[in-house]
N, C-alpha and C positions, 0 to 999 in steps of 0.2 A: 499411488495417490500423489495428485498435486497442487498444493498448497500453490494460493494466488494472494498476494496481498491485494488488496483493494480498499480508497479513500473516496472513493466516487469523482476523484478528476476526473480531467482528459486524459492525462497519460495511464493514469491507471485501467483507465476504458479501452485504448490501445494494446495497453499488455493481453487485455483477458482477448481481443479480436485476433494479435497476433498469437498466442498460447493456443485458441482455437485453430488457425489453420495447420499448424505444427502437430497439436498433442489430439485434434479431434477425438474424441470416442474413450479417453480416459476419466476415471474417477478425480474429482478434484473439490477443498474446500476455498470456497472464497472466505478469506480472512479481512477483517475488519478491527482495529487494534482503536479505543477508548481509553483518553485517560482520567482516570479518579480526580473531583477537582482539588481534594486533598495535596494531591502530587504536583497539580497542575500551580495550586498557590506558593508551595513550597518553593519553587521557583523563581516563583515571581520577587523584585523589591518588597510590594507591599505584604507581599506573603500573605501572612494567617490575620493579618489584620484587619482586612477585608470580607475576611470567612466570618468574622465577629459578629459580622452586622448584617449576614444572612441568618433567615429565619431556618433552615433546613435544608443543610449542605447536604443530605441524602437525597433530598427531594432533585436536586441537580444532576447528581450521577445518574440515580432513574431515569431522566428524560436524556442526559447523553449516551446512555445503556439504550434505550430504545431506539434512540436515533442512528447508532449505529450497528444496531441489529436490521434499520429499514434498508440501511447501506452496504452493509454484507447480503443482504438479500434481493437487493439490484445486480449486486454484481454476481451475483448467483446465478440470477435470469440473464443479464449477459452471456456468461457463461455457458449455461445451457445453450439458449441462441446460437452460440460460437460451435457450438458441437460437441461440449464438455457435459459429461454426467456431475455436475453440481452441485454442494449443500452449501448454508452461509453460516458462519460465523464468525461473532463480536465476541472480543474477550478483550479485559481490560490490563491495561501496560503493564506491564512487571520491569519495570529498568526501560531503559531507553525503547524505541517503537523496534529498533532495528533487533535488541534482546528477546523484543517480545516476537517477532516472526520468528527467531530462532528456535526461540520455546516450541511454540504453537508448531512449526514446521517437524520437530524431534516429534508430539506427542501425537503428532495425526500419522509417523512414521511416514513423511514426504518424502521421495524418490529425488522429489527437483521443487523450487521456488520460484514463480515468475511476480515478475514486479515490474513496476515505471520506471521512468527514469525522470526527475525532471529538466537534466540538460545543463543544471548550473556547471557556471565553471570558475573559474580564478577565485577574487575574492569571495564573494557570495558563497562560494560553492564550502571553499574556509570558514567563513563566518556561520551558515546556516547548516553545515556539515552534508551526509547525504546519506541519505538512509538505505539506497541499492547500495553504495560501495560499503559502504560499514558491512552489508548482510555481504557481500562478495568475497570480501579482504575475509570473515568470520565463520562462511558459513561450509559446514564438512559433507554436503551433496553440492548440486548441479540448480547454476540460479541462474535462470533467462531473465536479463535486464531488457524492455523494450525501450527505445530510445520517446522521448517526446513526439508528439506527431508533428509540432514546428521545427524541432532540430533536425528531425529527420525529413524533414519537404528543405529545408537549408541545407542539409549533406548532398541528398540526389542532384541537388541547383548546382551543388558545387561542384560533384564530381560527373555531371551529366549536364552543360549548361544549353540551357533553349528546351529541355525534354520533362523538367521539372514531374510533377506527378503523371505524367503521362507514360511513364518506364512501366 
């Protein structure tokens, strides 16, 4: 089994095309990770202050529950497409997104983890942290990072100049 995170970017559309030409003809879950707006406030400065003056903070998780049930289930059909035997699912964060692939990856008994990458680096990449290397540096199988599909058309430029996407 192989557990695919998926957010519905571009990079994460990459991993599931690259993970198809690699892993073709394997069982795998597309994962979709939601978080509670509970969690999502708590973070926030204005926090729960703002939760106040909603009529029904359930009412919000429902519709982010669903929405990333429609988004785990895009990348399902990617998947499939890509030549993965694919099911989807949306499960909501338990600790950080990179905790929650971990979880999710242990209970579906994952072999291996494929994910995006989004490419940051230096600051950005400190300040907004990075959810492939957190699951890399943490995680106790086999985790295919795909590069962005922009950094990686600026790698081939670089290491192949004039032949760009044409290698």
């Amino acid at each position: 089994m192989i557990l695919i995170a998926y957010d519905g970017s571009a990079d994460a559309t990459a991993a599931i095309a690259d993970a198809g030409k690699v892993l073709a003809g394997h069982p795998a879950v597309v994962l979709t990770i939601w978080e509670p707006l509970s969690e999502l406030m708590a973070r926030t400065p204005a926090g729960f202050g703002l939760m106040a003056g909603m009529s029904n903070p359930d009412d919000v998780d429902d519709a982010t529950r669903r929405a990333a049930e429609r988004v785990a289930e895009e990348g399902a059909e990617l998947a499939r497409r890509a030549g993965l035997d694919a099911s989807a699912r949306a499960r909501p964060a338990n600790g950080t997104v990179a905790d929650s692939i971990l979880e999710q990856a242990d209970r579906a008994n994952a072999t291996a983890i494929v994910m995006g990458s989004r490419g940051r680096t230096g600051l950005r990449s400190r300040l907004l942290g990075s959810v492939s290397q957190s699951v890399v540096q943490r995680a106790d199988r086999a985790v295919f990072v795909a590069p962005s599909p922009v950094v990686a058309e600026v790698r081939r430029e670089r290491l192949r100049p004039g032949r760009g996407s044409e290698a």
